[in-house]
C-alpha positions in Angstrom: 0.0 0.0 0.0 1.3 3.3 -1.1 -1.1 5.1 1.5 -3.9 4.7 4.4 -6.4 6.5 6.0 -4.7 8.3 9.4 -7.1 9.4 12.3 -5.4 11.8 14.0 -7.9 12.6 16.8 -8.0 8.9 17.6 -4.7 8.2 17.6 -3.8 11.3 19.9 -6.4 10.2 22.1 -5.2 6.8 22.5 -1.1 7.5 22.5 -0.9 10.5 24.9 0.8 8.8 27.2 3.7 7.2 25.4 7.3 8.9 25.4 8.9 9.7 22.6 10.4 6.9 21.5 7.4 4.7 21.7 5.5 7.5 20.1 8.3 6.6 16.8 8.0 3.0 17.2 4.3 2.9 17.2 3.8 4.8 13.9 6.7 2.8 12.3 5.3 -0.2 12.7 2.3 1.0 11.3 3.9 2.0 8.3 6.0 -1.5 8.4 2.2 -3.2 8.3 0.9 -1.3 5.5 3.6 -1.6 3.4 4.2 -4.9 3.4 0.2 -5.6 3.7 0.5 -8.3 6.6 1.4 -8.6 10.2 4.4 -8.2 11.9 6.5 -11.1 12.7 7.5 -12.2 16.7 11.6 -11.0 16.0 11.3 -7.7 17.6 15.1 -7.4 17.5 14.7 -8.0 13.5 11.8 -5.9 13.5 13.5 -2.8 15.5 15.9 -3.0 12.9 14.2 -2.5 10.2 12.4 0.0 11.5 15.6 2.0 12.3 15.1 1.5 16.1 17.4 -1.0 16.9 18.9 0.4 20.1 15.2 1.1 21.5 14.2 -2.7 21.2 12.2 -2.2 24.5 10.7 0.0 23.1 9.3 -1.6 20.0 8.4 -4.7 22.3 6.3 -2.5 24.6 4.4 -0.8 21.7 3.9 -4.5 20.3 2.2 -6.1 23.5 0.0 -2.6 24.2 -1.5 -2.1 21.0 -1.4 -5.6 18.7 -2.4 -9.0 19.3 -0.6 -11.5 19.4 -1.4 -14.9 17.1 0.3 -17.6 18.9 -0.3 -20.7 16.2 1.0 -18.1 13.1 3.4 -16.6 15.4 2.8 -13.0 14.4 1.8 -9.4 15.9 -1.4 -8.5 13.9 -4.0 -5.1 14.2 -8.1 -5.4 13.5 -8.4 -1.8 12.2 -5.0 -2.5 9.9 -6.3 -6.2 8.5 -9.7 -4.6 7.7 -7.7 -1.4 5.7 -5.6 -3.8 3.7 -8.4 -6.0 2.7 -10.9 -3.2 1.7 -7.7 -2.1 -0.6 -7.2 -5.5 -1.6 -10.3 -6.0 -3.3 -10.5 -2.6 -4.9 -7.2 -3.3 -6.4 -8.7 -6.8 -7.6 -11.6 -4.8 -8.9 -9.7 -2.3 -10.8 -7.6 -5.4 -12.7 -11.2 -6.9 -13.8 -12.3 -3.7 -15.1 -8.9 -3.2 -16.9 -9.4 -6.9 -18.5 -12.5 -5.8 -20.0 -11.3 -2.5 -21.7 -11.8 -0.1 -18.9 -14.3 1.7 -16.9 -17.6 1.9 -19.3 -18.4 5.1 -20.6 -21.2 7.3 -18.8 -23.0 7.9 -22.5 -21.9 4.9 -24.9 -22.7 6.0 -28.6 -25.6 4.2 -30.1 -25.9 3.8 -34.1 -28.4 5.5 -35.2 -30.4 5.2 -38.7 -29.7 8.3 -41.0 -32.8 9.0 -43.1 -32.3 10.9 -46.0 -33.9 14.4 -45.6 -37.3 15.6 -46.8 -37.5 17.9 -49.7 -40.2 19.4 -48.8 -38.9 20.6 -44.5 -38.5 23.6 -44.7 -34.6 24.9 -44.4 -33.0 25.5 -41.2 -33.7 29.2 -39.8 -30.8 31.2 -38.2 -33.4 30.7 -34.9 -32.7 27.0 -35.4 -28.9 26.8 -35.3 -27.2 26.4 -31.9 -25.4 29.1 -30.2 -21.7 29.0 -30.0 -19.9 29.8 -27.0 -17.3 32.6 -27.8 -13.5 31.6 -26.8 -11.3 33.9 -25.0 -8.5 35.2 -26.9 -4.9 34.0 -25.4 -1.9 36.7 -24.9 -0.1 36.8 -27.7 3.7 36.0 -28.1 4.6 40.0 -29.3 2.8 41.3 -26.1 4.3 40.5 -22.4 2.0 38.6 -20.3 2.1 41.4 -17.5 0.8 44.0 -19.8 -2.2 41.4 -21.1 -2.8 41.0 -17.6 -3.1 44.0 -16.6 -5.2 44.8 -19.2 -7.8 41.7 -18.2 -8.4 43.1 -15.2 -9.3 46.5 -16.4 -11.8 44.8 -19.0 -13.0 42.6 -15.8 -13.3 45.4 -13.6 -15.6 47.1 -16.0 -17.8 44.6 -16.8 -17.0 43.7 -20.5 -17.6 40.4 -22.3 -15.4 38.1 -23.4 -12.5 39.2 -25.8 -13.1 37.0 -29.0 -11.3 36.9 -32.2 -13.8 39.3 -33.8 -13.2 41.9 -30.7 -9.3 41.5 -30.9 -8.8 41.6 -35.0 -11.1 44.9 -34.2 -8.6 45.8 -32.3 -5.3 45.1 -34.1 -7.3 47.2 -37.2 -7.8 50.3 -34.9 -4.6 50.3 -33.8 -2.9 49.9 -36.9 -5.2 52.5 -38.6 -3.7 54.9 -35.4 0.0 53.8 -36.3 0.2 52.6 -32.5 2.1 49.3 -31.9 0.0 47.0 -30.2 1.6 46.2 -27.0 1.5 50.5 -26.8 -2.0 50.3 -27.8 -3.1 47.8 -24.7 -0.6 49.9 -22.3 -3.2 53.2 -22.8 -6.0 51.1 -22.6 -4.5 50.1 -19.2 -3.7 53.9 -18.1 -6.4 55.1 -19.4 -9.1 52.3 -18.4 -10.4 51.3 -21.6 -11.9 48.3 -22.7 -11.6 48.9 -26.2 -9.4 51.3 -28.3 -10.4 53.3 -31.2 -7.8 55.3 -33.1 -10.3 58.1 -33.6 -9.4 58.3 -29.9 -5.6 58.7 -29.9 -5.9 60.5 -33.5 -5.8 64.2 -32.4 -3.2 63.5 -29.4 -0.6 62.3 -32.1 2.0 63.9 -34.2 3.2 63.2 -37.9 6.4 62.2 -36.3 5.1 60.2 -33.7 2.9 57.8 -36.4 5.7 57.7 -38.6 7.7 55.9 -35.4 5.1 53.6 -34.5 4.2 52.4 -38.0 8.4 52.0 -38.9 8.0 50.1 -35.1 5.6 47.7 -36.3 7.2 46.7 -39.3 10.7 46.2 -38.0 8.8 43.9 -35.5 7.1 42.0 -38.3 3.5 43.3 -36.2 2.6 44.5 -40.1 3.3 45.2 -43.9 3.2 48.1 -45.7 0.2 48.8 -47.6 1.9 49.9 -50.8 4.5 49.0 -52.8 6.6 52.1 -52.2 6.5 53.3 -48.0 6.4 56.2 -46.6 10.1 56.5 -45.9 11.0 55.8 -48.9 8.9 58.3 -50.9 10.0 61.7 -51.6 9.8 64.4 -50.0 10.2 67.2 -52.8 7.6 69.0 -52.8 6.9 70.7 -56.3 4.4 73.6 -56.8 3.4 74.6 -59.9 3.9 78.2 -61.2 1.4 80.7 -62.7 1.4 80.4 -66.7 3.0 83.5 -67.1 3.1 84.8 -70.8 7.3 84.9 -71.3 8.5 88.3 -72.3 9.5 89.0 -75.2 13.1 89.5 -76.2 13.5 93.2 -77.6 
């Protein structure tokens, strides 16, 4: 047996008045009895031994003749309460092998064939009111976003109430912060100072400079976060500015 049932009250009650080292003896044996699931043998000097008491023999004999009996035609210390433990264990163990023989514990709702009948032209098609409901899944923290700062932000979408964040609702996101030229982990950071459950670029829009969008889009792309959305980017493009001049009529040469 790799474990049994330990009444603590009971055994308190019952070894109070034992000194220390019959106190050790007693729940070494009991261990000794369990783990070889059968009663101890009359050698108390082999039996101290092996319970690493060996120089407290007395010991070990006095716990023996207190709280075991003592089978004079097998010649062996045995316990009720300990015989009755390892049996009940026994026979779960001999039921657990059977059940194993037979392919395991049964299943709680065994599939039954059922006859497929072809459908009927004339039912009338499946409304939307028909179709079961689909439980939305929570979106995990992505692997460009430290887990702190998705934390953080679960709590703030917790603490005001807000649904679940599905695909839909963090695609929705990832647009509106791209649209803003915001990174994303930066885009879940503000949402986290500024309590939001959601961000919206029309929200940040105002607040940021040419300079600053320029830094967070060239931010995102060095991070492989996004792509450019022509072929030619911004940084690449030129900057000359050309204005066109008045048609002036050219003067002529005198």
């Amino acid at each position: 047996m790799h474990y049994y049932p330990f009444h603590v009250s009971d055994y308190i009650h019952d070894t109070a008045h034992l000194s220390n080292e019959e106190d050790l003896a007693f729940r070494r044996l009991l261990d000794l009895y369990y783990t070889q699931e059968k009663p101890i043998p009359n050698k108390t000097q082999e039996v101290a031994r092996r319970i690493r008491m060996a120089k407290h023999i007395d010991a070990v004999q006095t716990v023996l003749e207190e709280f075991f009996d003592f089978d004079t035609t097998q010649d062996y210390w045995y316990h009720k309460r300990c015989d009755e433990t390892i049996a009940a264990y026994q026979a779960k163990a001999e039921r657990n092998r059977q059940v194993g023989k037979l392919g395991g514990r049964p299943k709680s709702n065994p599939q039954q064939t059922q006859t497929v009948s072809k459908p009927n032209p004339n039912q009338e098609p499946i409304t939307n009111n028909h179709k079961p409901n689909k439980k939305a899944t929570s979106v995990a923290c992505p692997e460009f976003v430290e887990q702190q700062v998705w934390d953080d932000w679960m709590t703030v979408r917790k603490g005001k109430g807000a649904k679940t964040l599905t695909e839909t609702g963090w695609k929705k996101f990832i647009n509106q912060a791209e649209k803003a030229g915001w990174p994303i982990e930066q885009a879940i950071s503000h949402c986290c100072l500024k309590n939001w459950v959601s961000f919206e670029a029309a929200w940040v829009a105002e607040k940021q400079t040419e300079s600053q969008r320029r830094q967070n889009v060239m931010s995102q792309l060095t991070r492989g976060l996004s792509t450019p959305k022509s072929a030619q980017p911004f940084w690449s493009q030129s900057t000359t500015v050309i204005e066109e001049i008045p048609n002036v009529e050219p003067k002529r040469l005198l």
